[in-house]
N, C-alpha and C positions, 0 to 999 in steps of 0.2 A: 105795316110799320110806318108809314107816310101818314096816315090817316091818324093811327094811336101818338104821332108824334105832335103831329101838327093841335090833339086837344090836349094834351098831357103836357106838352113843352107852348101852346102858348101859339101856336102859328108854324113854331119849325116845325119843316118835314126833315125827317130822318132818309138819308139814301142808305137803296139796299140790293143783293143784289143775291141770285143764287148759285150755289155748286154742289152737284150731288155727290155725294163720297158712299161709297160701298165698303163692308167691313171685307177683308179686316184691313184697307185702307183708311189714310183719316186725314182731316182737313188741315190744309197747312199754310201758313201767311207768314211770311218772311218779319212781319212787324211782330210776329208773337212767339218768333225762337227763341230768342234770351231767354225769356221768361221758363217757356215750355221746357229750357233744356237746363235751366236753374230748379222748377218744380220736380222734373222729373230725375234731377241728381240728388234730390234731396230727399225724396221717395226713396231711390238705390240704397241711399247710404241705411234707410230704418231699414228695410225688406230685403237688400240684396239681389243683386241684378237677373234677370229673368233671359237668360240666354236663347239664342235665336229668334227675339221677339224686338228687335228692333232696339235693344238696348234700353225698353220699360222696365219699370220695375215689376216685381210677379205679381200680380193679383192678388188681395187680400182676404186671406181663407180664415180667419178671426178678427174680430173685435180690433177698432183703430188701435194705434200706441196711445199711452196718455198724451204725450207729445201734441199730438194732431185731433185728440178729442175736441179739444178749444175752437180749431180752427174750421175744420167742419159743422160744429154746431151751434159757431157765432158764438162761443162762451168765453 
């Protein structure tokens, strides 16, 4: 990433760093919960909440809502 940054952005290096997360664990940073837990209530509300799974929404066993066709395929 240091290397792809520094020809792509021009000289900057991008800092980076690693953490490994094992399922059914998943990675988490205090700077992207708003977000994550605004995405993930808004999933709940089409799909309906998926109990005992951490308060995700269930998995999607068909075809997005029209809803979310747009935004998944940049349309």
């Amino acid at each position: 990433m240091r290397e792809a940054g520094h020809v792509v952005l021009g000289g900057f290096e991008l800092q980076t760093d690693t953490d490994v997360v094992r399922y059914p664990g998943r990675h988490t940073d205090e700077r992207g919960t708003l977000m994550w837990d605004r995405v993930t209530g808004l999933l709940s509300e089409l799909t309906g909440p998926n109990p005992g799974h951490d308060g995700l929404p269930a998995p999607a066993t068909e075809a997005a809502p029209p809803s979310l066709i747009g935004v998944f395929n940049n349309g």
